[in-house]
Chimera marker file (.cmm) of the C-alpha trace (Angstrom):
<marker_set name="trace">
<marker id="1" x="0.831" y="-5.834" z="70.757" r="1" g="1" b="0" radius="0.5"/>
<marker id="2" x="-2.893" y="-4.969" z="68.978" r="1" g="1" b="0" radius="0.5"/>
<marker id="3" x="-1.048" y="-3.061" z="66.387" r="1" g="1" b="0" radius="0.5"/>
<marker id="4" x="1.810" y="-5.870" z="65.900" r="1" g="1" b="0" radius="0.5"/>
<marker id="5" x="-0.966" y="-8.157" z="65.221" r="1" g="1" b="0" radius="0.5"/>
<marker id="6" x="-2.649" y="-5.668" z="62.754" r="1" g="1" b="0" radius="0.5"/>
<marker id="7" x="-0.115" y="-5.295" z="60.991" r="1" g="1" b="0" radius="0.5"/>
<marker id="8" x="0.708" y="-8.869" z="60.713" r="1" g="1" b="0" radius="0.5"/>
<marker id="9" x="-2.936" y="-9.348" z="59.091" r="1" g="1" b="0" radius="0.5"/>
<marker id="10" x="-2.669" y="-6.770" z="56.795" r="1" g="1" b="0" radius="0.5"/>
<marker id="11" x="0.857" y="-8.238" z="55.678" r="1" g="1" b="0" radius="0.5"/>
<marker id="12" x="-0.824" y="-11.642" z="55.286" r="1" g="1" b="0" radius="0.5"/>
<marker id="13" x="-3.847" y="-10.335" z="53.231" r="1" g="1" b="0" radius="0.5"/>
<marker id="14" x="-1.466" y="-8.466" z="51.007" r="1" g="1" b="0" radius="0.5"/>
<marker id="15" x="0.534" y="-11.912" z="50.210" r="1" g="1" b="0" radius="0.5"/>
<marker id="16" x="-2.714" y="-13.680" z="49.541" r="1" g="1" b="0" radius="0.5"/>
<marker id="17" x="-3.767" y="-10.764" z="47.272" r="1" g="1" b="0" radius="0.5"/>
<marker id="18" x="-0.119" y="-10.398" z="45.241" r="1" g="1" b="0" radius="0.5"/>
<marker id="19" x="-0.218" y="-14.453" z="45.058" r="1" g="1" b="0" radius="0.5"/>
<marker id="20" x="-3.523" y="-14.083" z="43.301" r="1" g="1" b="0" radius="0.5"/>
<marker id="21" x="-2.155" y="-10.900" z="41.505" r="1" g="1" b="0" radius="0.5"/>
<marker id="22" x="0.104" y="-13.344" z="40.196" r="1" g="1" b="0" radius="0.5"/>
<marker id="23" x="-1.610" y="-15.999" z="39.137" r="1" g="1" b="0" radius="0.5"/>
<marker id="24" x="-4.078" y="-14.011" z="37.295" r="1" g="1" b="0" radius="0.5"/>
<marker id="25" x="-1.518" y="-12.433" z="35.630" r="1" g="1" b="0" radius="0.5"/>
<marker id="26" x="0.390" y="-15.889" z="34.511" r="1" g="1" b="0" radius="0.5"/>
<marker id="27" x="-3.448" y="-16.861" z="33.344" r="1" g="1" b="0" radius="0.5"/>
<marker id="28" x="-3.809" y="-13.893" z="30.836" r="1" g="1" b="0" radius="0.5"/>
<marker id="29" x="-0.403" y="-14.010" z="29.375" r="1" g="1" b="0" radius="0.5"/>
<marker id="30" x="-1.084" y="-18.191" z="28.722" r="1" g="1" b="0" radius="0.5"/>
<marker id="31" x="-4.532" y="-17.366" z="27.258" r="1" g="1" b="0" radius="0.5"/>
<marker id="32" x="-2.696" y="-14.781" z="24.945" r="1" g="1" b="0" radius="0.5"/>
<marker id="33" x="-0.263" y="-17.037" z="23.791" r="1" g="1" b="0" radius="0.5"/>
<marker id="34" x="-2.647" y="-19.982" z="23.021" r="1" g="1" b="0" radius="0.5"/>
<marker id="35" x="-4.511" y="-17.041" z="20.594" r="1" g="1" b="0" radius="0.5"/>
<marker id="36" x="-1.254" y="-16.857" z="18.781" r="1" g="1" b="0" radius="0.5"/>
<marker id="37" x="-0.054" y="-20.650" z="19.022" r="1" g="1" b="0" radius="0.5"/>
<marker id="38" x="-3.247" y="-22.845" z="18.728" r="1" g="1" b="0" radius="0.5"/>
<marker id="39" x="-6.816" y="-21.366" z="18.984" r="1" g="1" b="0" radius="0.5"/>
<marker id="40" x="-6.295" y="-19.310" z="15.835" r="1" g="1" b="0" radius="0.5"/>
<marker id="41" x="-5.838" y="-21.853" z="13.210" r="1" g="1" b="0" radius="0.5"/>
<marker id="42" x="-3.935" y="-21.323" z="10.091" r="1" g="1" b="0" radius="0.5"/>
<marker id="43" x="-2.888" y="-23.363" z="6.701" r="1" g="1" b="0" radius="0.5"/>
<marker id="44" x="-0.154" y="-25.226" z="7.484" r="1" g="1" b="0" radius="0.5"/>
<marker id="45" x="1.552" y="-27.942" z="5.460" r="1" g="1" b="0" radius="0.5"/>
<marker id="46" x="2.318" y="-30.928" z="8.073" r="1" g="1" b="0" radius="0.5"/>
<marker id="47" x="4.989" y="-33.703" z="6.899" r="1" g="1" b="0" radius="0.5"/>
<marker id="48" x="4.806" y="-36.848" z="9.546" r="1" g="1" b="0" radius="0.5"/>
<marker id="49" x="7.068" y="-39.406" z="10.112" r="1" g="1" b="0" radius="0.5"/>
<marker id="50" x="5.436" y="-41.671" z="7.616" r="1" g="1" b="0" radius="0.5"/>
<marker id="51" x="6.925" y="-39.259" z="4.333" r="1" g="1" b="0" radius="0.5"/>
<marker id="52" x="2.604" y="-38.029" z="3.956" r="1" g="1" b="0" radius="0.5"/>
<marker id="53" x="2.247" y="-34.590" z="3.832" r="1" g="1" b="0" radius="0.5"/>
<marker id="54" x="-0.563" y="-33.245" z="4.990" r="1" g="1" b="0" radius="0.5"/>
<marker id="55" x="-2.140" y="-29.387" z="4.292" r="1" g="1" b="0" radius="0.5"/>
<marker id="56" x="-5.127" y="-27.815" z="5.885" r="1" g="1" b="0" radius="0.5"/>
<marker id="57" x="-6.069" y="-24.994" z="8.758" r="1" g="1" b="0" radius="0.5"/>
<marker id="58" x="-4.064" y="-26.446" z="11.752" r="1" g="1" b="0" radius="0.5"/>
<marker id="59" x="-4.783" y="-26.248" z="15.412" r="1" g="1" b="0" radius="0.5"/>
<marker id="60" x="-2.385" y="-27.025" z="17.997" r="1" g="1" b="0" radius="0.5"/>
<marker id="61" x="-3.916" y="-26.486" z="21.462" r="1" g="1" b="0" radius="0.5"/>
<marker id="62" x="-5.959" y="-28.363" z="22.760" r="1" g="1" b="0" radius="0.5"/>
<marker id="63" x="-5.257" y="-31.271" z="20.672" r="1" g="1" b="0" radius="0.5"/>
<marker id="64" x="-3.135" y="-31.250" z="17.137" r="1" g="1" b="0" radius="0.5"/>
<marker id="65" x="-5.286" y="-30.891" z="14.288" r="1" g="1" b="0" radius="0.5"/>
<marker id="66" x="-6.557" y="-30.166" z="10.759" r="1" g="1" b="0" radius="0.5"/>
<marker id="67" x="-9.928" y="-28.928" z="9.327" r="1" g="1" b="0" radius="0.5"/>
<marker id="68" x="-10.415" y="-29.438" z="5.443" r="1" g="1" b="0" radius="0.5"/>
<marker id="69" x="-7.050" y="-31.213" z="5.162" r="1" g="1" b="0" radius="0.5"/>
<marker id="70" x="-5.991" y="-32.652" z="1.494" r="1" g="1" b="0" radius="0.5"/>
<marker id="71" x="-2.878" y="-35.114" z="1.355" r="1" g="1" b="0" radius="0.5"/>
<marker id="72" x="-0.326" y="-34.130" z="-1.365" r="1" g="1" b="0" radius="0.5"/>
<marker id="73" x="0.766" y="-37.216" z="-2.993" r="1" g="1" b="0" radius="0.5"/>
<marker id="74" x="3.648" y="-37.610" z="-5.532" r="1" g="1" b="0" radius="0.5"/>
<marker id="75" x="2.746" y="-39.169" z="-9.079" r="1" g="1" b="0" radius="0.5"/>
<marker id="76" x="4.982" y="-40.654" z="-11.887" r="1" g="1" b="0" radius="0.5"/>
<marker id="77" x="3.373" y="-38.519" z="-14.030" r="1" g="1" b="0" radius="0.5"/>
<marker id="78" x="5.715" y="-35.851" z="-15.741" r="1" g="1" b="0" radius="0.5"/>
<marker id="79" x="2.681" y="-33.791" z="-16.268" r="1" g="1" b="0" radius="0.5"/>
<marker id="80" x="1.365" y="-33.746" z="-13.162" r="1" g="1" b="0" radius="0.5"/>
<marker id="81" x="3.969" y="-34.656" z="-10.825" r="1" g="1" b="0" radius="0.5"/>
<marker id="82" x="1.514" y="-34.062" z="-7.593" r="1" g="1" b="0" radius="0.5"/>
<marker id="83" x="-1.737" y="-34.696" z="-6.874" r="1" g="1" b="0" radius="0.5"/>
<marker id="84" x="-3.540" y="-32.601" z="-4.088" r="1" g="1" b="0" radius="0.5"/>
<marker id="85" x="-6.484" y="-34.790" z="-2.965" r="1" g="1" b="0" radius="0.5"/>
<marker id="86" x="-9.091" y="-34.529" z="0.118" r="1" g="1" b="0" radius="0.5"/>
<marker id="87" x="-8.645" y="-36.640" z="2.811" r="1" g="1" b="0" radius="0.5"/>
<marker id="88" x="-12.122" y="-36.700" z="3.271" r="1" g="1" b="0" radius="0.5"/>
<marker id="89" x="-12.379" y="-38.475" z="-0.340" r="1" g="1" b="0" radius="0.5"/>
<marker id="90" x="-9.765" y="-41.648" z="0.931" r="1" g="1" b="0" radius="0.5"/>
<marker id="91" x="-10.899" y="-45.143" z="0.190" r="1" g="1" b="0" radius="0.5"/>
<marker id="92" x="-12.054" y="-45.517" z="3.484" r="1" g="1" b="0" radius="0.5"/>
<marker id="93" x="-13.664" y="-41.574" z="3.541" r="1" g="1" b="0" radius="0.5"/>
<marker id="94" x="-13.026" y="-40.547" z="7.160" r="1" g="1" b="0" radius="0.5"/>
<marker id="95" x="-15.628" y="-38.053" z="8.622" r="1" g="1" b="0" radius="0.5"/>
<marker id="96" x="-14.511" y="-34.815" z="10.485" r="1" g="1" b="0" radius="0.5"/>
<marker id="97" x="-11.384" y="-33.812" z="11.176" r="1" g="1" b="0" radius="0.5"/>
<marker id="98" x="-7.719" y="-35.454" z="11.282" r="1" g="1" b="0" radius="0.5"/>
<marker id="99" x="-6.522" y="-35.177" z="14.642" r="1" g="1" b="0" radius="0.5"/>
<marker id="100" x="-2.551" y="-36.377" z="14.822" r="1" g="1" b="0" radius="0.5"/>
<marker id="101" x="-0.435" y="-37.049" z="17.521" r="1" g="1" b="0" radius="0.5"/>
<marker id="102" x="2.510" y="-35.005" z="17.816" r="1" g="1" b="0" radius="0.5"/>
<marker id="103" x="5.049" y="-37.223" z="18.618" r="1" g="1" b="0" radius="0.5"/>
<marker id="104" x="4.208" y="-38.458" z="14.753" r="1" g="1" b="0" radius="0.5"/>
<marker id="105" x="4.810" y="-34.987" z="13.341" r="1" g="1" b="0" radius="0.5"/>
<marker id="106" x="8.214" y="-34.033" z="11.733" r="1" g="1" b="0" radius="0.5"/>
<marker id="107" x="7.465" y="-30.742" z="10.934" r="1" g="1" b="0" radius="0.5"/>
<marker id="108" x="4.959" y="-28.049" z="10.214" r="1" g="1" b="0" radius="0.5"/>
<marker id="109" x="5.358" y="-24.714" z="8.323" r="1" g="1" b="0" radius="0.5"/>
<marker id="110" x="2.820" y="-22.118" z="7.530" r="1" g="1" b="0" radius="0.5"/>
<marker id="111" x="1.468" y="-21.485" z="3.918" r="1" g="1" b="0" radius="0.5"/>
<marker id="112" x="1.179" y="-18.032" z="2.540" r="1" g="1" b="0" radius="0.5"/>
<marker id="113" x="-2.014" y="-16.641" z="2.058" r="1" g="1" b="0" radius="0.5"/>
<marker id="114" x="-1.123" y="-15.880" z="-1.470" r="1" g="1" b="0" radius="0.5"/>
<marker id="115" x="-0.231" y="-18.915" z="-2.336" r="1" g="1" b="0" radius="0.5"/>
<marker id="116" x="-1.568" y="-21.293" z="-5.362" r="1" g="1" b="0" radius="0.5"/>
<marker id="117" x="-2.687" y="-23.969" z="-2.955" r="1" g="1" b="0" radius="0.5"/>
<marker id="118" x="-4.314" y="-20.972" z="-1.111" r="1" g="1" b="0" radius="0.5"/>
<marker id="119" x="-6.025" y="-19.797" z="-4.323" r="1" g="1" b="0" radius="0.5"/>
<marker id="120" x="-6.686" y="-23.325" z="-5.276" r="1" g="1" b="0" radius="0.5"/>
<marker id="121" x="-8.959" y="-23.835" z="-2.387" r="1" g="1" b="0" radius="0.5"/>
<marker id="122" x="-10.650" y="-20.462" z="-2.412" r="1" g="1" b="0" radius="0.5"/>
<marker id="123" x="-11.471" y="-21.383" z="-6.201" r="1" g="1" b="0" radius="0.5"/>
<marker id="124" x="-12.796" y="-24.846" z="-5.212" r="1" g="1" b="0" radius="0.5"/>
<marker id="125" x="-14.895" y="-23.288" z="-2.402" r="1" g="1" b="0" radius="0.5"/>
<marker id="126" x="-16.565" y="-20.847" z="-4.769" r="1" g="1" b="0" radius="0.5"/>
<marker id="127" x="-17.430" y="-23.307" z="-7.237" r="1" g="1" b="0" radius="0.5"/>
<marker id="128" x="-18.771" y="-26.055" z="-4.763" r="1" g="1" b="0" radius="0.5"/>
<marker id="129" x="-21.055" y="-22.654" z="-3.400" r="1" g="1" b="0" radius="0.5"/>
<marker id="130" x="-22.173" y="-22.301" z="-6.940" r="1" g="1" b="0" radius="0.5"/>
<marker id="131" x="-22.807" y="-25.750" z="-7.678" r="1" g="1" b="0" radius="0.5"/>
<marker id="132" x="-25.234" y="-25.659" z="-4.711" r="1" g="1" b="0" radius="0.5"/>
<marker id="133" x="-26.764" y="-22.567" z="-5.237" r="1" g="1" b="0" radius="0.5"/>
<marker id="134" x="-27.478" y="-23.056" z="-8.702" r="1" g="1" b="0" radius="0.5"/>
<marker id="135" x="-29.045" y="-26.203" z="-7.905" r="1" g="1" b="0" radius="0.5"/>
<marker id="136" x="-31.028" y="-25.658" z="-4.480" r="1" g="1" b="0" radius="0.5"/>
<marker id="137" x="-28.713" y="-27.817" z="-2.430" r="1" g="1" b="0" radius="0.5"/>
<marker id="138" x="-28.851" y="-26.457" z="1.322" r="1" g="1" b="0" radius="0.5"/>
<marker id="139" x="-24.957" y="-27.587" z="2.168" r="1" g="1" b="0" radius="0.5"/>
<marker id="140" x="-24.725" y="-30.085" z="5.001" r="1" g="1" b="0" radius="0.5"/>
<marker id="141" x="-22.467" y="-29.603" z="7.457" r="1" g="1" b="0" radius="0.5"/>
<marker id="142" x="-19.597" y="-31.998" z="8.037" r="1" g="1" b="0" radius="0.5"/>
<marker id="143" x="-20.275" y="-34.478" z="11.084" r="1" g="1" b="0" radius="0.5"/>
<marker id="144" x="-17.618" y="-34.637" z="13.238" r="1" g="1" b="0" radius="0.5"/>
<marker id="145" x="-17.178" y="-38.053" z="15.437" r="1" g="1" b="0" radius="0.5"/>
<link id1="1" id2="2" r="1" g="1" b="0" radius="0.2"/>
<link id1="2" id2="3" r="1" g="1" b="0" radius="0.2"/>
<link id1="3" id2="4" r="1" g="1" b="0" radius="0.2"/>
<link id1="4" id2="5" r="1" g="1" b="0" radius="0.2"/>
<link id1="5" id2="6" r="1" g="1" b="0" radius="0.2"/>
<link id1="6" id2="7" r="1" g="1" b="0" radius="0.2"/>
<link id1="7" id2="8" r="1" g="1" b="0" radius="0.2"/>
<link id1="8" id2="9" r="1" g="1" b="0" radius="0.2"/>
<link id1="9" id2="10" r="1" g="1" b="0" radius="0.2"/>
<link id1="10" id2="11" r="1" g="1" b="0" radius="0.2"/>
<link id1="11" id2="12" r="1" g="1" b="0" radius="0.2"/>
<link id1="12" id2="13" r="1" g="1" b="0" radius="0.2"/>
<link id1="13" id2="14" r="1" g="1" b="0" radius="0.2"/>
<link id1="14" id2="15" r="1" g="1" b="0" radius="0.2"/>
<link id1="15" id2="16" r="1" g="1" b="0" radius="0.2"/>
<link id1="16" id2="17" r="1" g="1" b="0" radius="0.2"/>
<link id1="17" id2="18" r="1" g="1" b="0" radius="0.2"/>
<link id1="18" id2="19" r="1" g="1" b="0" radius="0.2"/>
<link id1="19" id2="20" r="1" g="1" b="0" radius="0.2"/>
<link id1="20" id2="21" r="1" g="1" b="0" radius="0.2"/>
<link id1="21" id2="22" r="1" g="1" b="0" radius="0.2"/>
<link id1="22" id2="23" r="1" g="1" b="0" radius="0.2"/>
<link id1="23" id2="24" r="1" g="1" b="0" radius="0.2"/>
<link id1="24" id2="25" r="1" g="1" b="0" radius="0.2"/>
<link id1="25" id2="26" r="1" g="1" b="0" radius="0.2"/>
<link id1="26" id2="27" r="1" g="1" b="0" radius="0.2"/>
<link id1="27" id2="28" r="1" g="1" b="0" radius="0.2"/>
<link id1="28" id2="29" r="1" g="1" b="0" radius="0.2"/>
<link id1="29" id2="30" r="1" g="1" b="0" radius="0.2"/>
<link id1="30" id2="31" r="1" g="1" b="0" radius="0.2"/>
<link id1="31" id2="32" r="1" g="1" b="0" radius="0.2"/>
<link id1="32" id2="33" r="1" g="1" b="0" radius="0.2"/>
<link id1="33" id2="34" r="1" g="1" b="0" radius="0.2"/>
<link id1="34" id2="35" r="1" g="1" b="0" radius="0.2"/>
<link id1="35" id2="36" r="1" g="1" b="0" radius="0.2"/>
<link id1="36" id2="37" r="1" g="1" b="0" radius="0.2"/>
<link id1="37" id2="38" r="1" g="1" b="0" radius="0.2"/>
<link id1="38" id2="39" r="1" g="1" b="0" radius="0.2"/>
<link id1="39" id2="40" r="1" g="1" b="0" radius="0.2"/>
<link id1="40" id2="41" r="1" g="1" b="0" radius="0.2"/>
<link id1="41" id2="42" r="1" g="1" b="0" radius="0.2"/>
<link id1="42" id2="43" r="1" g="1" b="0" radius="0.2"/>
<link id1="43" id2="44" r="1" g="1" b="0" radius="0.2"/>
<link id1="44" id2="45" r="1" g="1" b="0" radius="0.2"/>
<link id1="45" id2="46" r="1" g="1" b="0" radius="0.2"/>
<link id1="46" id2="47" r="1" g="1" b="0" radius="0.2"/>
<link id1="47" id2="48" r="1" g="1" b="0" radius="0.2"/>
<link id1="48" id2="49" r="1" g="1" b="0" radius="0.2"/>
<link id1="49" id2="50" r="1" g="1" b="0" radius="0.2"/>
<link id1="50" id2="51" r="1" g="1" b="0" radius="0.2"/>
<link id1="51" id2="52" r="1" g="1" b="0" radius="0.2"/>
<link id1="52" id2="53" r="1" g="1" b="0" radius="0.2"/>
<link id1="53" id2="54" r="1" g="1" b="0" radius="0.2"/>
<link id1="54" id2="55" r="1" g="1" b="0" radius="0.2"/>
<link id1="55" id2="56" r="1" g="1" b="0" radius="0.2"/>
<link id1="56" id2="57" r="1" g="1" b="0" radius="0.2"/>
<link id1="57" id2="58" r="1" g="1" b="0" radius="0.2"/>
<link id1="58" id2="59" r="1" g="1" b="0" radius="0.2"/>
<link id1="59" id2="60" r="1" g="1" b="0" radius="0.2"/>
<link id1="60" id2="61" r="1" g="1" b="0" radius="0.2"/>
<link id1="61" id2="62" r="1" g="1" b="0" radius="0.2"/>
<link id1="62" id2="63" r="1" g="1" b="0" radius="0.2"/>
<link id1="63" id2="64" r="1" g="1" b="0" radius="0.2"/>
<link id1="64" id2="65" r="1" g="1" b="0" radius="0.2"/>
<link id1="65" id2="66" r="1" g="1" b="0" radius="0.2"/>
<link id1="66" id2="67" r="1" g="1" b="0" radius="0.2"/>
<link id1="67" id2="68" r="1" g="1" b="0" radius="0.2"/>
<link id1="68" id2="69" r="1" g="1" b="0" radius="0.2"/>
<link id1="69" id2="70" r="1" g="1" b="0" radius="0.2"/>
<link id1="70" id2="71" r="1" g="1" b="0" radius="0.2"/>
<link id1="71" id2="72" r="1" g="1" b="0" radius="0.2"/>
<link id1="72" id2="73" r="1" g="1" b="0" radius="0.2"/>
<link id1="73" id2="74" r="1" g="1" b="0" radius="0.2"/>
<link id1="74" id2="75" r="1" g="1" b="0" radius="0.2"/>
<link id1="75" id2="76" r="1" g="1" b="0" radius="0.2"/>
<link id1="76" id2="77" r="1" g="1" b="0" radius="0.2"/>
<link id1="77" id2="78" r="1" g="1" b="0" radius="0.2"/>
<link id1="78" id2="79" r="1" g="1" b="0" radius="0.2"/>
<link id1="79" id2="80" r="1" g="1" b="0" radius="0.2"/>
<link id1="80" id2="81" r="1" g="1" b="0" radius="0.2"/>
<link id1="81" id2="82" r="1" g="1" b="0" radius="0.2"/>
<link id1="82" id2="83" r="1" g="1" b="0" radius="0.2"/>
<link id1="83" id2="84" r="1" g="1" b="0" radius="0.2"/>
<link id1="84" id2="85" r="1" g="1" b="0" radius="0.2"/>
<link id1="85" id2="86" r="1" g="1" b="0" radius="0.2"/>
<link id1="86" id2="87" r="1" g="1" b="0" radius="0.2"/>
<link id1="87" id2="88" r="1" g="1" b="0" radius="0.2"/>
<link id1="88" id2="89" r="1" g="1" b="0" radius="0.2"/>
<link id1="89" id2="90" r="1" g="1" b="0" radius="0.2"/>
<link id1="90" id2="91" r="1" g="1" b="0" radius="0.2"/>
<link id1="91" id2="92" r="1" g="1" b="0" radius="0.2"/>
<link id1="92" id2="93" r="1" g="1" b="0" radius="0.2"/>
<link id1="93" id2="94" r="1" g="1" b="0" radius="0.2"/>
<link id1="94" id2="95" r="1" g="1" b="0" radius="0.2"/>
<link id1="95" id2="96" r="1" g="1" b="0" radius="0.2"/>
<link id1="96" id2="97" r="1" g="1" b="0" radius="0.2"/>
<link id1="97" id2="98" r="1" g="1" b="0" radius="0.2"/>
<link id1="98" id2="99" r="1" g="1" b="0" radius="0.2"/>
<link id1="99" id2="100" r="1" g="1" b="0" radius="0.2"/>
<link id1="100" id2="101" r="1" g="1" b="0" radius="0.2"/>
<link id1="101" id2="102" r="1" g="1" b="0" radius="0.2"/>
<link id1="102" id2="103" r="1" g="1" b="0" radius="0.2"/>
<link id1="103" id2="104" r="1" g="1" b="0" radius="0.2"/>
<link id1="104" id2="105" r="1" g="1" b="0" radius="0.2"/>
<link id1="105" id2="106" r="1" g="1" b="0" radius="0.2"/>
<link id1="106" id2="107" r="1" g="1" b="0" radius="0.2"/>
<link id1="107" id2="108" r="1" g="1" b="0" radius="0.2"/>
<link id1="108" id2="109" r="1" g="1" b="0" radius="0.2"/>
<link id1="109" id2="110" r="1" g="1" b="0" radius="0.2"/>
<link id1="110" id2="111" r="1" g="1" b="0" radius="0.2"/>
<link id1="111" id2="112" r="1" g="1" b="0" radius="0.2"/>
<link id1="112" id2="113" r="1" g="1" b="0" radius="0.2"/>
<link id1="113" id2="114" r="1" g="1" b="0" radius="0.2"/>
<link id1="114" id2="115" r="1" g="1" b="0" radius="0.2"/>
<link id1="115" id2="116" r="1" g="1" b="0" radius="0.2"/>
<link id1="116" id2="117" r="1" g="1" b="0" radius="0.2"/>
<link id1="117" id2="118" r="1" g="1" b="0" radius="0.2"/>
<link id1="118" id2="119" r="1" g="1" b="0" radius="0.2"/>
<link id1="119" id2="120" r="1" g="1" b="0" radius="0.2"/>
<link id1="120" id2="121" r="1" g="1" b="0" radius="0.2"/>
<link id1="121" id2="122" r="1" g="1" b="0" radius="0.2"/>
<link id1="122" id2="123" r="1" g="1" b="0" radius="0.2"/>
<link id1="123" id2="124" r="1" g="1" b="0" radius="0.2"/>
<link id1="124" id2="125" r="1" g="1" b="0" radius="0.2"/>
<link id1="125" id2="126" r="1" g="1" b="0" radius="0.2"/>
<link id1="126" id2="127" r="1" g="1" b="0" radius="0.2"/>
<link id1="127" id2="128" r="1" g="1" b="0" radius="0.2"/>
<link id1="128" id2="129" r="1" g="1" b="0" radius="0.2"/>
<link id1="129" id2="130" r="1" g="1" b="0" radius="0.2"/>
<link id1="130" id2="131" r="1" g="1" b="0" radius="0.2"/>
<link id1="131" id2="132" r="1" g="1" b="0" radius="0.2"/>
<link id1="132" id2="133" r="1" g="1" b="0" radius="0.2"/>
<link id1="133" id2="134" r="1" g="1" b="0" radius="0.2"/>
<link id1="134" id2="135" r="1" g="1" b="0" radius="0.2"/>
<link id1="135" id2="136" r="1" g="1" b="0" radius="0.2"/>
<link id1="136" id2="137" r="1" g="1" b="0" radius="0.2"/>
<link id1="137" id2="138" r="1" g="1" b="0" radius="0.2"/>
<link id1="138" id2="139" r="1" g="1" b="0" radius="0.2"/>
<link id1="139" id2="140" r="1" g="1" b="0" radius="0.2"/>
<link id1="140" id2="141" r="1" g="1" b="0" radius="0.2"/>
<link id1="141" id2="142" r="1" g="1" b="0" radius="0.2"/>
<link id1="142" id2="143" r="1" g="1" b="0" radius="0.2"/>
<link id1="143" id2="144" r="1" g="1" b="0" radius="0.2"/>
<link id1="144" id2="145" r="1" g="1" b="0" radius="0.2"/>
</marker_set>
């Protein structure tokens, strides 16, 4: 009867230790695929339900998001049939990022890292850096409310 019991133990610790097994296991593979799907953020264009389309890095976990995001706005202008503007410079000049709700978003595709608009804002960086280096400027960093 002692060794019934025994073994009864030892087949409820080793339950309780494959049931955390498991869950550990579910915990790594959900971390992993957040890294791939929302903590490592890339430049996506976004198009909402509202016909604005958005680019800038995007985040998706915890909360949809974009970090330097410009708005690409159509023109009647046959030269320049676009305009790619900072959202940051709108009338009413929002500070931080753009967080959206997802229910608003149509859909979002990735932008290759070799793209113009890619190159565009890799040129714009550098000459922003030299515009404050040349002149002394410390650059501020962007508040975030």
């Amino acid at each position: 009867m002692a060794k019934t019991l025994i073994k009864k133990e030892e087949n409820l610790e080793g339950q309780g230790l494959n049931k955390k097994i498991t869950v550990l296991v579910i915990l790594v593979v959900a971390l992993v695929l957040a890294g791939f799907y929302g903590f490592k953020p890339e430049y996506r264009a976004v198009y909402m339900t509202t016909g604005e389309l958005y680019l800038g890095k995007y985040y998706a976990w915890p909360q949809a998001k974009l970090v330097e995001a410009r708005l690409l706005q159509v023109t009647q202008d046959e030269e320049r049939p676009f305009v790619l503007s900072r959202f940051s410079e709108s009338l009413w000049q929002p500070a931080g990022d753009i967080y959206i709700n997802r229910k608003q978003i149509v859909w979002t595709a990735p932008i290759a890292l070799n793209s113009e608009m890619i190159n565009f804002l890799a040129q714009e960086k550098q000459v922003v850096s030299e515009v404050l280096e040349n002149n002394n400027i410390e650059p501020s960093a962007p508040s975030s409310e």
